[in-house]
Phi, psi and omega in degrees: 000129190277154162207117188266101213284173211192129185315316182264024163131212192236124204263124171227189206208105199286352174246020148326127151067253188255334202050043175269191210282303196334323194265008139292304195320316178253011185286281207303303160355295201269341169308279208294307130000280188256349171076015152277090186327146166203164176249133132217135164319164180018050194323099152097055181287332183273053190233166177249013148236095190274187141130184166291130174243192190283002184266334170278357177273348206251345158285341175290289173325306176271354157294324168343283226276322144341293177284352192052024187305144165258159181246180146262184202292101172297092168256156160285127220061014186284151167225062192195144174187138156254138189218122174242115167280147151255215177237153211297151200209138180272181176205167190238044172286145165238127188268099191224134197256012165079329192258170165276027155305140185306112130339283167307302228281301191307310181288333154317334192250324205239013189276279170327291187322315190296322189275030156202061149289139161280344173225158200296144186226159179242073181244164156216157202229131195252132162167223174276122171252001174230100186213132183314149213029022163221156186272148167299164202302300177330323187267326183303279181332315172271330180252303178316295211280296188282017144275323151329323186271318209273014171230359162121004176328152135210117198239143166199147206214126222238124184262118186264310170214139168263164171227142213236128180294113035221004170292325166082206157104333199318171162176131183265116159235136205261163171218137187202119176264135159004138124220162185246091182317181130239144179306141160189177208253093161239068119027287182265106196301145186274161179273109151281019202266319184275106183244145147188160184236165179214124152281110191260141166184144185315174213245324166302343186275118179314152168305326195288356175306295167321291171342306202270351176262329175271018187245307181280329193309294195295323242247302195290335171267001179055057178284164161253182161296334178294294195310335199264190174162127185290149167228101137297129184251141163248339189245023177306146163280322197214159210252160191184167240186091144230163171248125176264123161256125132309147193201182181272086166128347173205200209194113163229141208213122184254173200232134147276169170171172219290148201080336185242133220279165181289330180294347181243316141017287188309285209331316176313286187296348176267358187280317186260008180275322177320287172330290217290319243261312222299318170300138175291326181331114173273351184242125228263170179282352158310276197315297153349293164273013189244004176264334180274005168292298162272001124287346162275020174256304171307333165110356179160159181139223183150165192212162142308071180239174196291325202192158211227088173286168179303290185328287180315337172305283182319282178340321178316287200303314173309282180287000178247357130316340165247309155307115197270047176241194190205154187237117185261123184237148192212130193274103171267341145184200211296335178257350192235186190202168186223149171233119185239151190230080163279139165274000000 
């Protein structure tokens, strides 16, 4: 990623590498953070709707409004942006991106800020809390959040109504005390042997949907009747359909809609739970990129994992453009990658 340090801050180039949201999301974190202005161009040219939508103008806005940052003018579809931080401030603010656009995602970007606040902050985000390509609540809350504690986070997070593509309506509420990361270590393959899935889904969706995705779930995982298990939502804007499989240490979770039969709905999801059983790796390539931010914010650690995506590339590229760190990556076999975090 080209980047050019500069009197007003660090010029960056939004269609680098995969070309998503990720390089705003994490542009603004460390910005707001480290108090470094930055530009960036061609905001998401590599979507197949580029510019700014709403969940990312409603991350801007609300780091905006944390740091007390100024911008340039902010429109839907814009592909451009200046963002000058002041300073981190907490807040009992409400985040609402109006759309089913990621929660997670918006609380992934405004997390890091909060904890280097000076007083405890309370917020809460309105939007998509199940929504394709971004982790699901579930996966924030079980997987993400408790590597987060293990480096001193304190964080705590709440699902209040979900929300379902494509109506949205979802809400989260956050709790984020000070913290001061610390560096770690992950490594050591986790025991993977305790599985299970839950379907979560609406009243509108026949049962037998449910029926026929934990039916393929168990065939595939060898489940008993203990392990599997139904959530009814009752309070959704919109009807909706996902399947969770669970395991020690990741989460992998597929989508129904309209058209795609419940067998492929399983198929997804057991496709990407396999990939995690199959690997030695305890940290799966989601979770690979949502870890490197706090730790080049702690200042060092590292993990094992299975696979290295274009997002995480782009993440690289990003901090260690504002961070006066270095990111190591070392290929250990066909499947697996060691990621180290120098100071």
């Amino acid at each position: 990623m080209k980047t050019l340090q500069k009197k007003c801050g660090i010029d960056l180039d939004g269609s680098t590498g995969e070309g998503g949201g990720q390089i705003l999301r994490s542009a603004l974190s460390l910005s707001a953070i480290t108090g470094r202005p930055f530009a960036l161009n061609r905001i998401r040219a590599g979507r197949k709707r580029p510019g700014l939508m709403r969940q990312h103008l409603t991350c801007v806005q609300a780091v905006a409004e944390i740091c007390g940052a100024k911008t340039s003018a902010l429109q839907l579809g814009g592909t451009e942006l200046m963002f000058e931080p002041g300073c981190i401030q907490a807040s009992q603010g409400h985040f609402e991106i109006g759309t089913a656009g990621s929660t997670t995602l918006l609380l992934q970007t405004i997390l890091p800020v909060l904890m280097h606040a000076p007083q405890a902050s309370q917020v809460q985000l309105s939007g998509g809390t199940h929504a394709i390509k971004a982790p699901c609540f579930e996966y924030l809350d079980e997987v993400f959040l408790p590597r987060l504690a293990q480096m001193n986070a304190r964080v705590q997070v709440d699902l209040k109504r979900v929300g379902f593509f494509p109506a949205g309506g979802g809400r989260l509420s956050l709790t984020v005390e000070p913290s001061s990361l610390l560096p770690y270590q992950w490594h050591d393959c986790a025991d993977k042997t305790a599985l299970s899935a839950e379907v979560l889904t609406t009243a509108e969706i026949p049962k037998s949907v449910a029926e026929r995705e934990l039916q393929k779930a168990c065939k595939a995982f060898a489940l008993t009747q203990e392990d599997v298990w139904v959530r009814e939502i009752t309070s959704a804007a919109c009807p909706g359909n996902a399947l969770l499989i669970r395991s020690e240490g990741s989460l992998s979770c597929a989508y129904g809609g309209r058209g795609k039969r419940a067998e492929q709905v399983a198929k997804d999801a057991i496709w990407d739970m396999q990939r995690y059983l199959n690997s030695p790796a305890p940290i799966d390539e989601h979770l690979a990129d949502q870890l490197l931010l706090p730790l080049a914010l702690a200042g060092g650690g590292g993990f094992t994992t299975l696979a290295l995506t274009p997002h995480f590339h782009s993440n690289v590229e990003v901090i260690e453009a504002f961070l006066e760190i270095k990111i190591k990556t070392e290929k250990l076999d066909r499947h697996t990658w060691k990621v180290t975090i120098l100071s």
